[in-house]
PDB file with one MODEL, atoms N, CA, C and O in Angstrom:
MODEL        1
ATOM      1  N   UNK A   1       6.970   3.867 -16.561  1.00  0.00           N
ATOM      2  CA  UNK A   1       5.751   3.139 -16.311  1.00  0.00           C
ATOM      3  C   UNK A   1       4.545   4.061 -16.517  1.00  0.00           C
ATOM      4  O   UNK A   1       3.451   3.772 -16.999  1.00  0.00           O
ATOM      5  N   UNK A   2       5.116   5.587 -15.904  1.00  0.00           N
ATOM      6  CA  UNK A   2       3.717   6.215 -16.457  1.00  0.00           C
ATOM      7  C   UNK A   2       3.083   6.444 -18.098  1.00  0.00           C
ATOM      8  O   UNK A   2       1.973   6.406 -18.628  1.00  0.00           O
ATOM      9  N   UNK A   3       4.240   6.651 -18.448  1.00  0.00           N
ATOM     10  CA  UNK A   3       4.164   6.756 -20.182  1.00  0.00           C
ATOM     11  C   UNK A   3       3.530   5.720 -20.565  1.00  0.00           C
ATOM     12  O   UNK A   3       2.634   5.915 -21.387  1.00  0.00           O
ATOM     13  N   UNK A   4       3.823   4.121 -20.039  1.00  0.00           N
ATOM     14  CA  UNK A   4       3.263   2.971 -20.391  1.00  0.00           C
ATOM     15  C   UNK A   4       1.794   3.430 -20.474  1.00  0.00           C
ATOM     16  O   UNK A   4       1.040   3.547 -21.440  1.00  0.00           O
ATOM     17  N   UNK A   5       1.670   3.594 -19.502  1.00  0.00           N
ATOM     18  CA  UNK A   5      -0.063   3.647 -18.712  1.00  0.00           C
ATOM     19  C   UNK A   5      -0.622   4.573 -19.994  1.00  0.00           C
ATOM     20  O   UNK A   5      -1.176   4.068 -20.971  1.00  0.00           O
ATOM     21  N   UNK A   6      -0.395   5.961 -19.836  1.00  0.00           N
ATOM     22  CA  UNK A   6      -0.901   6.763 -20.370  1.00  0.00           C
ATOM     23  C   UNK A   6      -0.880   6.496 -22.005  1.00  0.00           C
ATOM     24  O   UNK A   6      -1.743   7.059 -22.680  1.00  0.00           O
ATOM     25  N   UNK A   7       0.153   5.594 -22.684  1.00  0.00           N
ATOM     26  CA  UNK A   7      -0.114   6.003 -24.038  1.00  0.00           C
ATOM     27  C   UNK A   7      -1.149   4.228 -24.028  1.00  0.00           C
ATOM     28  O   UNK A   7      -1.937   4.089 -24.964  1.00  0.00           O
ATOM     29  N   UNK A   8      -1.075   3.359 -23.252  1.00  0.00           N
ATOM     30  CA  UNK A   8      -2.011   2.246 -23.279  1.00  0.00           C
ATOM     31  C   UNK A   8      -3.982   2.855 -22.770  1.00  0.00           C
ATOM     32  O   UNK A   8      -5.044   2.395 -23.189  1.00  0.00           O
ATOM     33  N   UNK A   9      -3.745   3.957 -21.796  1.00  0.00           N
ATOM     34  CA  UNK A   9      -5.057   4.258 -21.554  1.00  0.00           C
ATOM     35  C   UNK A   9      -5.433   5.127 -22.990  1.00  0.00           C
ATOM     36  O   UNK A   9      -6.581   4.888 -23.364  1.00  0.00           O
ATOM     37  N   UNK A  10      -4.723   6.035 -23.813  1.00  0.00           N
ATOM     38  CA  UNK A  10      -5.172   6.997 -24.649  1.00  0.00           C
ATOM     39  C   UNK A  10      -4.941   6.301 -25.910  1.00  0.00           C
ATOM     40  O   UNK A  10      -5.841   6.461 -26.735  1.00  0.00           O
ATOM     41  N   UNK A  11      -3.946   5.556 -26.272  1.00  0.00           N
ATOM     42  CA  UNK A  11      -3.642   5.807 -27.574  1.00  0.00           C
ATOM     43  C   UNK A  11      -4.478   3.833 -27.840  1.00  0.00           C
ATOM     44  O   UNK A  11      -5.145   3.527 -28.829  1.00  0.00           O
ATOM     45  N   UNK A  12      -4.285   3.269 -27.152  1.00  0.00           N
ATOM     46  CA  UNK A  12      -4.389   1.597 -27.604  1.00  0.00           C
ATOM     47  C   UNK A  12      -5.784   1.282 -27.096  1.00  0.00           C
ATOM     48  O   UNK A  12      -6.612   0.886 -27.917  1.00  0.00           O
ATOM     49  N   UNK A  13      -6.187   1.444 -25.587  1.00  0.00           N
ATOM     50  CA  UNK A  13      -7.535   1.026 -25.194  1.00  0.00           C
ATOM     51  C   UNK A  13      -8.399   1.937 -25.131  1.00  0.00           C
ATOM     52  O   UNK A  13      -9.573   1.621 -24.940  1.00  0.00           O
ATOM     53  N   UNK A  14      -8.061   3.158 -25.263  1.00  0.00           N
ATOM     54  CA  UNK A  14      -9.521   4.469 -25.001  1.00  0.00           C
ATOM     55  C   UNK A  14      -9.860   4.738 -24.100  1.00  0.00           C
ATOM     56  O   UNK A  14     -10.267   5.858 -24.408  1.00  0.00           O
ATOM     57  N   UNK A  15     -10.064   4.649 -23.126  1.00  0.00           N
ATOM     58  CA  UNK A  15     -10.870   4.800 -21.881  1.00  0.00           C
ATOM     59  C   UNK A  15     -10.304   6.162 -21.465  1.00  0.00           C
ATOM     60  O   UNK A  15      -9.214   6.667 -21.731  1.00  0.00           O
ATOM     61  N   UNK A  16     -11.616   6.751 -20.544  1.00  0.00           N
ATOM     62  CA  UNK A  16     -11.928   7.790 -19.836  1.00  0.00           C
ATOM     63  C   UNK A  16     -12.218   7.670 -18.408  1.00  0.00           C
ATOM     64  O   UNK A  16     -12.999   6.870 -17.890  1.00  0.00           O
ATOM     65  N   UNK A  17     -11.297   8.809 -17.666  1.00  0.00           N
ATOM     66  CA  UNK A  17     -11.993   8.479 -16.359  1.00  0.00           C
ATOM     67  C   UNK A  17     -10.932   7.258 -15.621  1.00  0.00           C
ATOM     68  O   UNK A  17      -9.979   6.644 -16.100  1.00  0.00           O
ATOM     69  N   UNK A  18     -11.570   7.220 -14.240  1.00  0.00           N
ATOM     70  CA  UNK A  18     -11.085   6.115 -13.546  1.00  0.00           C
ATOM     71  C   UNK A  18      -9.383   5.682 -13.888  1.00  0.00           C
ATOM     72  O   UNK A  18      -8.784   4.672 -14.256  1.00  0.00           O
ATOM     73  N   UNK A  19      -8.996   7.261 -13.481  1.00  0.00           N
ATOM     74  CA  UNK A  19      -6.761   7.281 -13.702  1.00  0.00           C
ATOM     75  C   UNK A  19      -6.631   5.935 -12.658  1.00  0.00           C
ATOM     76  O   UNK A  19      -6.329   4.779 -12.954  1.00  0.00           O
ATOM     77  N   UNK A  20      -7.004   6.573 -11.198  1.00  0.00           N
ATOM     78  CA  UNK A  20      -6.722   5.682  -9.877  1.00  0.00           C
ATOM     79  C   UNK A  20      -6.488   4.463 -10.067  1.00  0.00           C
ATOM     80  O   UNK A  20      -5.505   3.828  -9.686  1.00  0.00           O
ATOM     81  N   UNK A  21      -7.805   3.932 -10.941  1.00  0.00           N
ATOM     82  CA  UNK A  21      -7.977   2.553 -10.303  1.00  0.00           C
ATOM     83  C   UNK A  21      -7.293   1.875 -11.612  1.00  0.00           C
ATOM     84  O   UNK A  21      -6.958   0.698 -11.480  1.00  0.00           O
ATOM     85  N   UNK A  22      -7.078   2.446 -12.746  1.00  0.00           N
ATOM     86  CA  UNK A  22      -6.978   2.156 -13.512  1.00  0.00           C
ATOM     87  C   UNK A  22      -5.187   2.215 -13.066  1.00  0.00           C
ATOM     88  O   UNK A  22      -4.527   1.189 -12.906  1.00  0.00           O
ATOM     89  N   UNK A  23      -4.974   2.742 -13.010  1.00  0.00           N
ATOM     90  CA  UNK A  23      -3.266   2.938 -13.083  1.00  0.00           C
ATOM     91  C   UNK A  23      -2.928   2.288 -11.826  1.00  0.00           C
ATOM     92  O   UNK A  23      -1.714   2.083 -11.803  1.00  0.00           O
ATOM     93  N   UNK A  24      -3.379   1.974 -11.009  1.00  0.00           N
ATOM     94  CA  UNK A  24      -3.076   0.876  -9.611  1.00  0.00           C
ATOM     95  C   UNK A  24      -3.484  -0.660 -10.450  1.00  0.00           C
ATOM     96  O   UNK A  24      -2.661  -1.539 -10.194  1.00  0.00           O
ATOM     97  N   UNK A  25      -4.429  -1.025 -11.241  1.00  0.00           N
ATOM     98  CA  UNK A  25      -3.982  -2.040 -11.685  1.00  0.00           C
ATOM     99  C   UNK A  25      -3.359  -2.633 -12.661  1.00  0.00           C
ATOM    100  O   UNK A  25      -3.352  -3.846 -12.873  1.00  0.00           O
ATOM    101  N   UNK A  26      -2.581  -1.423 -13.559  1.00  0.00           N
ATOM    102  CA  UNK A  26      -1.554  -1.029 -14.290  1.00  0.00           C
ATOM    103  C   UNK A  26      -0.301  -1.554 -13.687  1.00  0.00           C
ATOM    104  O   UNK A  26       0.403  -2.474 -14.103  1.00  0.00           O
ATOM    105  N   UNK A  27      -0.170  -0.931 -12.806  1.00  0.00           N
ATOM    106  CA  UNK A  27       1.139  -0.809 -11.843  1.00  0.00           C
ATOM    107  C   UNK A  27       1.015  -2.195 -11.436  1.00  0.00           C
ATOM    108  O   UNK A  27       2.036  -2.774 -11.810  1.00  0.00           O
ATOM    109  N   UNK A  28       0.087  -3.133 -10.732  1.00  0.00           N
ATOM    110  CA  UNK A  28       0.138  -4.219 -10.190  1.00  0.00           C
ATOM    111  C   UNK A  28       0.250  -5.323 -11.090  1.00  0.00           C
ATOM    112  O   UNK A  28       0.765  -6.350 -10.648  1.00  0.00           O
ATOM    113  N   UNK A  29      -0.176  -5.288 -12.370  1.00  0.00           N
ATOM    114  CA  UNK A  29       0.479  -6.382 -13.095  1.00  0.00           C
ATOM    115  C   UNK A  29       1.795  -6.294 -13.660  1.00  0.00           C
ATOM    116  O   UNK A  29       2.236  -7.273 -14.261  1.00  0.00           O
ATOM    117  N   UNK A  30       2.606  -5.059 -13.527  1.00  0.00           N
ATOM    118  CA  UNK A  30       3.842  -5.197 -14.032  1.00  0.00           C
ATOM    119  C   UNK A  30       4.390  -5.264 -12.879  1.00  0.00           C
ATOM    120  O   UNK A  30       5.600  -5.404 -13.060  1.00  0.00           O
ATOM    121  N   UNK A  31       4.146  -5.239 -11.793  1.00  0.00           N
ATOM    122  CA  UNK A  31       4.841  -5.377 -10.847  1.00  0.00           C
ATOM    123  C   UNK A  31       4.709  -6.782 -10.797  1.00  0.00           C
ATOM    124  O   UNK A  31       5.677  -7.318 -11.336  1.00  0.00           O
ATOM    125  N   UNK A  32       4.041  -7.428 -10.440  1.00  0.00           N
ATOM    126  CA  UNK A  32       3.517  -8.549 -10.319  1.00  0.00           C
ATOM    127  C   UNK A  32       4.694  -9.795 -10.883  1.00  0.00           C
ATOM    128  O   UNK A  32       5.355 -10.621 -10.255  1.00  0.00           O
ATOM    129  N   UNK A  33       4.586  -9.473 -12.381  1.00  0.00           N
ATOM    130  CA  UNK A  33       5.619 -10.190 -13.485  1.00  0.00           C
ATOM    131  C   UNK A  33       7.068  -9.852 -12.941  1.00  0.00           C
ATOM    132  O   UNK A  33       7.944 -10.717 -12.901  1.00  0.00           O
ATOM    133  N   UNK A  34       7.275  -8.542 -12.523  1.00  0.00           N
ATOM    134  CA  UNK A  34       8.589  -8.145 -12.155  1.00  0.00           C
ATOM    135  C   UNK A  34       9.069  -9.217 -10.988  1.00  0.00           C
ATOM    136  O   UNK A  34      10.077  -9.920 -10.906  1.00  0.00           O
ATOM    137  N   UNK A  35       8.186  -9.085 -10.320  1.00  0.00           N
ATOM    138  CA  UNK A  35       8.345 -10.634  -8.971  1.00  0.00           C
ATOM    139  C   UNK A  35       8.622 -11.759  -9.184  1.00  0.00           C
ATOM    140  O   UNK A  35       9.416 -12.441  -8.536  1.00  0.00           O
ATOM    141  N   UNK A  36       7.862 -12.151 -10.321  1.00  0.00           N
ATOM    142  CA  UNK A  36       7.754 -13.650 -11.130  1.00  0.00           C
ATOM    143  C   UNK A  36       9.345 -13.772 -11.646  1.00  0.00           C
ATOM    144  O   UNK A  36      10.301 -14.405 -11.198  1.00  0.00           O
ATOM    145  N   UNK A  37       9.180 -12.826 -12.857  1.00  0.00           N
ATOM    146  CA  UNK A  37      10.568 -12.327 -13.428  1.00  0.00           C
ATOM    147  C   UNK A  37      12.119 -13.072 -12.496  1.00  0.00           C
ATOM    148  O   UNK A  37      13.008 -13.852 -12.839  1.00  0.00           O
ATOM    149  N   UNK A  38      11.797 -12.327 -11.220  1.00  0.00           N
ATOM    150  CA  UNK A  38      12.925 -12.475 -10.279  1.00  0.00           C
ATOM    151  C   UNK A  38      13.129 -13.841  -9.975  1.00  0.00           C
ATOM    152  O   UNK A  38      14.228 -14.394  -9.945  1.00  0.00           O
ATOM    153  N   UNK A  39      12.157 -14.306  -9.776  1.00  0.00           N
ATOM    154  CA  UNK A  39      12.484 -15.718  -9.248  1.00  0.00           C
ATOM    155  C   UNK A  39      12.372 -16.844 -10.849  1.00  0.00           C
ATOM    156  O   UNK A  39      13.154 -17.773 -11.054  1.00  0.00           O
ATOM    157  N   UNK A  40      11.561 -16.562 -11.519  1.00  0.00           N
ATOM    158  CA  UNK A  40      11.870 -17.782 -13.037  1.00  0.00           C
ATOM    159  C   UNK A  40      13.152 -17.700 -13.336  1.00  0.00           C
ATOM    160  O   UNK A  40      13.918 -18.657 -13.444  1.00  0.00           O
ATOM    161  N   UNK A  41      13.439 -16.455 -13.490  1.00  0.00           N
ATOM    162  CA  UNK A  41      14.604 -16.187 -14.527  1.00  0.00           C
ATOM    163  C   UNK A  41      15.543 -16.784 -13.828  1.00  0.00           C
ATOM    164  O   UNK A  41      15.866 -17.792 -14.458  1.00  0.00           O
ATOM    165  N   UNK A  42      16.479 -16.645 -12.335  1.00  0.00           N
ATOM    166  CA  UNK A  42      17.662 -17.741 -12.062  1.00  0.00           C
ATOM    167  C   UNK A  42      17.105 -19.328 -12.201  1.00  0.00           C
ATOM    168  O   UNK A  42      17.924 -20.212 -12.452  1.00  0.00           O
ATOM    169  N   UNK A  43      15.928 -19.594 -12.059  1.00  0.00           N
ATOM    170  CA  UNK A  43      15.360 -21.229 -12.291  1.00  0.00           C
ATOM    171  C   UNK A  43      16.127 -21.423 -13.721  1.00  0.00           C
ATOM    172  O   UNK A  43      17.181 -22.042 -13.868  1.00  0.00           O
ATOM    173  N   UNK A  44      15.352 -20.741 -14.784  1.00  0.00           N
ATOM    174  CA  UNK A  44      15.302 -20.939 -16.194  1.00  0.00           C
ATOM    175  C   UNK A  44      16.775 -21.392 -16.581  1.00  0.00           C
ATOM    176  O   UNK A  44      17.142 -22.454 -17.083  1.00  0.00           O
ATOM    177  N   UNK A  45      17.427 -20.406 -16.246  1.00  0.00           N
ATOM    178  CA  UNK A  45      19.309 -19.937 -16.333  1.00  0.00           C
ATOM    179  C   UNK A  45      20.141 -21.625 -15.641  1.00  0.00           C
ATOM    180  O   UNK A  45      20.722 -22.495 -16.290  1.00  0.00           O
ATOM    181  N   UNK A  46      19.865 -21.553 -14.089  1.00  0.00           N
ATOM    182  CA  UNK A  46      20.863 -22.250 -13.221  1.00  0.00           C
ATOM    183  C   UNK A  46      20.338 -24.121 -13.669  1.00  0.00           C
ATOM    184  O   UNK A  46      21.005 -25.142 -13.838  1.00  0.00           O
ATOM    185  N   UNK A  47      19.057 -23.869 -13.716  1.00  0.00           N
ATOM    186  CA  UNK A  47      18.485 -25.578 -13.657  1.00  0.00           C
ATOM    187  C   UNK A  47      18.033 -25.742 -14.616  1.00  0.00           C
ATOM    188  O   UNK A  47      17.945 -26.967 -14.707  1.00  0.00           O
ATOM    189  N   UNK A  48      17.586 -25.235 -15.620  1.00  0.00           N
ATOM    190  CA  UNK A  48      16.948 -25.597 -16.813  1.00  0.00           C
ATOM    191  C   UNK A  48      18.458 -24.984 -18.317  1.00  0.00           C
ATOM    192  O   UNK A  48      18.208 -24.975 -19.522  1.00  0.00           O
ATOM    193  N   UNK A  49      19.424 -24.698 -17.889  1.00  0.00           N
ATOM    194  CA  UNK A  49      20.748 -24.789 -18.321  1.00  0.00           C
ATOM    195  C   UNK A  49      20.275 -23.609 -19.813  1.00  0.00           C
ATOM    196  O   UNK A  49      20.710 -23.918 -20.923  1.00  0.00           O
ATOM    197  N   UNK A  50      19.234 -22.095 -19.635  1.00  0.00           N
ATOM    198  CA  UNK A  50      19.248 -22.071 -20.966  1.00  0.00           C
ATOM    199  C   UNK A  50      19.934 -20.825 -20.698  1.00  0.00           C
ATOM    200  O   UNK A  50      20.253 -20.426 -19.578  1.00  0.00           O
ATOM    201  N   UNK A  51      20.175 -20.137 -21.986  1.00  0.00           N
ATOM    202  CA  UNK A  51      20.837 -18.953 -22.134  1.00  0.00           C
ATOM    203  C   UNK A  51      20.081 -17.612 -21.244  1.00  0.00           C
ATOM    204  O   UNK A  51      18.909 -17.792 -20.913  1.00  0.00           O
ATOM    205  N   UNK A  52      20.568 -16.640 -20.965  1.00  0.00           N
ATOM    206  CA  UNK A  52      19.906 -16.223 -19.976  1.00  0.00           C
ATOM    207  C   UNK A  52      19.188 -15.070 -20.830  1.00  0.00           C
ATOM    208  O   UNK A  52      18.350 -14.337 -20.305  1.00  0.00           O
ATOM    209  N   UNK A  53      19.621 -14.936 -22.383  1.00  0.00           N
ATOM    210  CA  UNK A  53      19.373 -13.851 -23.421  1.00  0.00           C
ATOM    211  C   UNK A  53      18.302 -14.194 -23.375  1.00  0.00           C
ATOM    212  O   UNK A  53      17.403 -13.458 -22.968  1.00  0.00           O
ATOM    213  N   UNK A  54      18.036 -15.914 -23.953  1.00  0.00           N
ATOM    214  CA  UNK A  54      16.810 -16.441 -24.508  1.00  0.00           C
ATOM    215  C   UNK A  54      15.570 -16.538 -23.462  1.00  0.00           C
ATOM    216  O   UNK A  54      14.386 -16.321 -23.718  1.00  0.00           O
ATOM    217  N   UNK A  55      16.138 -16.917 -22.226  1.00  0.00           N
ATOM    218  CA  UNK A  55      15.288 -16.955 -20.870  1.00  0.00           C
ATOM    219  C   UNK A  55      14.360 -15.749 -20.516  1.00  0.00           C
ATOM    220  O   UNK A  55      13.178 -15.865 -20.190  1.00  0.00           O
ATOM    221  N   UNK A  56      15.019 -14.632 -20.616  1.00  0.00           N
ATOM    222  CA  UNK A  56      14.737 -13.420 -20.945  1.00  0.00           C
ATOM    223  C   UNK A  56      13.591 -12.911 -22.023  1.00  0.00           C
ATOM    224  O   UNK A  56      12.545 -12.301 -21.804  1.00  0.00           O
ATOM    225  N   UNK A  57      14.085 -13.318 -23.101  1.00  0.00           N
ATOM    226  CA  UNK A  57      13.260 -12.821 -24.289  1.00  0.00           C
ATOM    227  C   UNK A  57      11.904 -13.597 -23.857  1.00  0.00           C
ATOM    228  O   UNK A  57      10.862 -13.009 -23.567  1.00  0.00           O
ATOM    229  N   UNK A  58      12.110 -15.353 -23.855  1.00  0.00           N
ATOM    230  CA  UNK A  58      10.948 -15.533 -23.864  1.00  0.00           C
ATOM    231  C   UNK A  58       9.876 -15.189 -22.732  1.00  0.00           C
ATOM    232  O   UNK A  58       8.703 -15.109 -23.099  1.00  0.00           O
ATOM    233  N   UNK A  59      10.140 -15.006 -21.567  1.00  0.00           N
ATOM    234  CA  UNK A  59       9.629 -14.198 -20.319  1.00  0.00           C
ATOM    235  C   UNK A  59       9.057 -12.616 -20.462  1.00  0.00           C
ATOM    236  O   UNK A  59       8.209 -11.956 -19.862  1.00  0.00           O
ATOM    237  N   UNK A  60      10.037 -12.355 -21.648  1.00  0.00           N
ATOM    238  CA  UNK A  60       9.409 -10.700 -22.209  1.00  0.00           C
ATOM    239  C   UNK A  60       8.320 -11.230 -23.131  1.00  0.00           C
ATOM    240  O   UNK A  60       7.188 -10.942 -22.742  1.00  0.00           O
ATOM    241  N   UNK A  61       8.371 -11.782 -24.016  1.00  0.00           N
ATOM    242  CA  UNK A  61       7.269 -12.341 -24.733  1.00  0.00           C
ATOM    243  C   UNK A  61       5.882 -12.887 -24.224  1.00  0.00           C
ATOM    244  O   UNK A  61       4.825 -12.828 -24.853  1.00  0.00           O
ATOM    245  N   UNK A  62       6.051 -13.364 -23.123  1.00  0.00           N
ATOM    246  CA  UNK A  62       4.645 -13.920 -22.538  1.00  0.00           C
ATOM    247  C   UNK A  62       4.266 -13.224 -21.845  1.00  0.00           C
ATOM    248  O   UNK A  62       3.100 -13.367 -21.477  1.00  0.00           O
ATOM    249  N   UNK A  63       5.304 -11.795 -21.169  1.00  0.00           N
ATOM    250  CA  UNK A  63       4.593 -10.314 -20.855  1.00  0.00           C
ATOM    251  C   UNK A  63       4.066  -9.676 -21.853  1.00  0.00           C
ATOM    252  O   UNK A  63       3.027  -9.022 -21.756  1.00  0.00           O
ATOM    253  N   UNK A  64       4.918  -9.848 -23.181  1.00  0.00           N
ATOM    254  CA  UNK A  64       4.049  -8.697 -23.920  1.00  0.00           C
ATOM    255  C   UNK A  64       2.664  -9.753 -24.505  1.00  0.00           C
ATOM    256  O   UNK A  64       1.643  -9.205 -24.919  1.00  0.00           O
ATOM    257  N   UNK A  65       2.737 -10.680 -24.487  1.00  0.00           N
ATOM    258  CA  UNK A  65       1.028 -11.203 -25.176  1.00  0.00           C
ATOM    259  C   UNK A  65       0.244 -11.100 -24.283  1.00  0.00           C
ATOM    260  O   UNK A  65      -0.778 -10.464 -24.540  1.00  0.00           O
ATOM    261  N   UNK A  66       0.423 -11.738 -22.747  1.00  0.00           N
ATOM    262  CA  UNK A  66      -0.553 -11.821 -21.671  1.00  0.00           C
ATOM    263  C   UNK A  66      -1.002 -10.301 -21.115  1.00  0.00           C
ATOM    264  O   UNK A  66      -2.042 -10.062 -20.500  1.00  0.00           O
ATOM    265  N   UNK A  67       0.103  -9.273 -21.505  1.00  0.00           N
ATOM    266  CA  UNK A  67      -0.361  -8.139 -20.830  1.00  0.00           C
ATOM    267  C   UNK A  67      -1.485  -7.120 -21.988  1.00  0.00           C
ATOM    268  O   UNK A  67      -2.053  -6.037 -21.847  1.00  0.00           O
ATOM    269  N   UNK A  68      -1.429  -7.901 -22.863  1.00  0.00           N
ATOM    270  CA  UNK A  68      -2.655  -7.251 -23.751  1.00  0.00           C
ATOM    271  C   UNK A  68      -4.064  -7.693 -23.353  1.00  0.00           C
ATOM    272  O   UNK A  68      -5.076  -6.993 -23.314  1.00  0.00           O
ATOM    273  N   UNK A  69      -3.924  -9.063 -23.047  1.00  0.00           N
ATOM    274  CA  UNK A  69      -5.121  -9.268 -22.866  1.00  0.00           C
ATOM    275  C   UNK A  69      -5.844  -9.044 -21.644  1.00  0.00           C
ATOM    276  O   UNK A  69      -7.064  -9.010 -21.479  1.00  0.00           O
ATOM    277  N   UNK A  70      -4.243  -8.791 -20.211  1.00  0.00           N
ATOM    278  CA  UNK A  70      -5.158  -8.027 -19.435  1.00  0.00           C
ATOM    279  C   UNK A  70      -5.733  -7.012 -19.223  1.00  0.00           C
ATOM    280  O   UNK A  70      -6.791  -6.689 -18.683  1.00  0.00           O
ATOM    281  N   UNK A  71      -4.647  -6.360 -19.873  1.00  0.00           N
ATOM    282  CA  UNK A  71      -5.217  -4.725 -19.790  1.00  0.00           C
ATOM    283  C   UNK A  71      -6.442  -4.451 -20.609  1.00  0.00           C
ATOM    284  O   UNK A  71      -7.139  -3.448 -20.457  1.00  0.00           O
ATOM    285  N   UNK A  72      -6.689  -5.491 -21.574  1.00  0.00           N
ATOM    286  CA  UNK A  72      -8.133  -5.066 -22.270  1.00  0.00           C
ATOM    287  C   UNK A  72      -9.118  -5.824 -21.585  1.00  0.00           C
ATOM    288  O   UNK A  72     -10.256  -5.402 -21.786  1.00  0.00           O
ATOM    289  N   UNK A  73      -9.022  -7.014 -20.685  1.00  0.00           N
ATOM    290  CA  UNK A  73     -10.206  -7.586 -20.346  1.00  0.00           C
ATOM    291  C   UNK A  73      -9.937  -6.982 -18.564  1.00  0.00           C
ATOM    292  O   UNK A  73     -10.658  -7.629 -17.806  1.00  0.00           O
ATOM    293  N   UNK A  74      -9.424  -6.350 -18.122  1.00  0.00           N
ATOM    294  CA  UNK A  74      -9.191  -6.089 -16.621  1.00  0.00           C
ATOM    295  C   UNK A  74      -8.854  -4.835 -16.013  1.00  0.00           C
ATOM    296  O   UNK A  74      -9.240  -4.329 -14.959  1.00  0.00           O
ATOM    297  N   UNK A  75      -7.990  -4.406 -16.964  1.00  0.00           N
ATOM    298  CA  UNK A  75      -7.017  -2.963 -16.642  1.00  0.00           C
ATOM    299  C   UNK A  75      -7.979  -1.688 -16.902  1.00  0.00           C
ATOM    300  O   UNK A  75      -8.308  -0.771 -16.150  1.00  0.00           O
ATOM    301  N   UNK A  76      -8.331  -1.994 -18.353  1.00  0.00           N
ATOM    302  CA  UNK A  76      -9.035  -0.920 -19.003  1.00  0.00           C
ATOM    303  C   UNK A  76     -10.110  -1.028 -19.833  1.00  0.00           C
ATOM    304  O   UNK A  76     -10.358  -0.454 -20.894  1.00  0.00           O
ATOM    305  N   UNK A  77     -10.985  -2.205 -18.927  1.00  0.00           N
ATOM    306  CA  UNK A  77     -12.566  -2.859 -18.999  1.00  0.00           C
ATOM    307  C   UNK A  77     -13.805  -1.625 -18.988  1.00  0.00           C
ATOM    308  O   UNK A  77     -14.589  -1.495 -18.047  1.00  0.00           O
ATOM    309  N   UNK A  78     -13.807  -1.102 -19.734  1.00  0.00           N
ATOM    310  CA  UNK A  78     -15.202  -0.004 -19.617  1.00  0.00           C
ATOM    311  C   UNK A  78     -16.072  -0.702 -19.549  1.00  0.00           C
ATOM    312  O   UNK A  78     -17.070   0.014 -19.640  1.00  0.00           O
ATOM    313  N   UNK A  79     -16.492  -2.160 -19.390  1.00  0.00           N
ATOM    314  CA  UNK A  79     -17.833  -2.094 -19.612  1.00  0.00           C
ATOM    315  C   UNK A  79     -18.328  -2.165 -17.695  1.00  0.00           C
ATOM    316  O   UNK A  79     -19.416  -2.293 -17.135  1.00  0.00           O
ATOM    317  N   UNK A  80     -16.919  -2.008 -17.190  1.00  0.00           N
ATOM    318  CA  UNK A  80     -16.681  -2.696 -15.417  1.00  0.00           C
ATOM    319  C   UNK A  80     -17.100  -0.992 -15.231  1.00  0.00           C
ATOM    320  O   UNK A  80     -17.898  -0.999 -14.293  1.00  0.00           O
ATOM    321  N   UNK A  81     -16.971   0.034 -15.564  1.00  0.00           N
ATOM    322  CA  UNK A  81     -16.854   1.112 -14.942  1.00  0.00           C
ATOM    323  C   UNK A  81     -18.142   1.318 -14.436  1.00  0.00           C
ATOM    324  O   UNK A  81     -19.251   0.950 -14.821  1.00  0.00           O
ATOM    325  N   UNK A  82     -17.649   2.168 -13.231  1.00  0.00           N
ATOM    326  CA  UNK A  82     -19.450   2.788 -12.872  1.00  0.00           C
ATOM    327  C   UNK A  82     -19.893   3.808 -13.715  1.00  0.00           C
ATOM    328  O   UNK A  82     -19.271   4.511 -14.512  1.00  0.00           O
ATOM    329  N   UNK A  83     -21.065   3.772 -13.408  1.00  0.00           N
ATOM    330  CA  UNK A  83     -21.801   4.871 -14.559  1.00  0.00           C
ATOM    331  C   UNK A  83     -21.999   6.230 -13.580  1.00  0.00           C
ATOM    332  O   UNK A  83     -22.504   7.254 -14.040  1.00  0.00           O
TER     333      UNK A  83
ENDMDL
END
């Protein structure tokens, strides 16, 4: 998770400064999904009868699109930073 952080703060969004707050709300949206995760995924599987590969993938998929757009409009928002 730290590697996440660090190559998303340096290499993808840029930002300087502000590790703390920045990497606490790093940490809280993957945690967050990880929660979600727990409870969709037996729904998806037991009552909605789908494969648990596919249940999966697509649950990874709407992490990896939605988590771009938070981390650029929320995570690692420079225009939010203090001056």
């Amino acid at each position: 998770m730290t590697f996440a952080f660090l190559t998303n703060k340096f290499l993808v969004f840029r930002t300087s400064g502000n590790y703390l707050r920045e990497y606490g709300k790093f940490i809280t949206f993957h945690l967050s999904y990880f929660m979600v995760n727990l409870a969709v995924l037996p729904v998806l599987v037991e009552f909605a009868y789908m494969n648990p590969v596919w249940a999966q993938t697509l649950f990874a998929t709407l992490v990896i699109v939605s988590s771009y757009f938070w981390h650029s409009r929320i995570t690692f928002d420079s225009s939010k930073a203090p001056r």
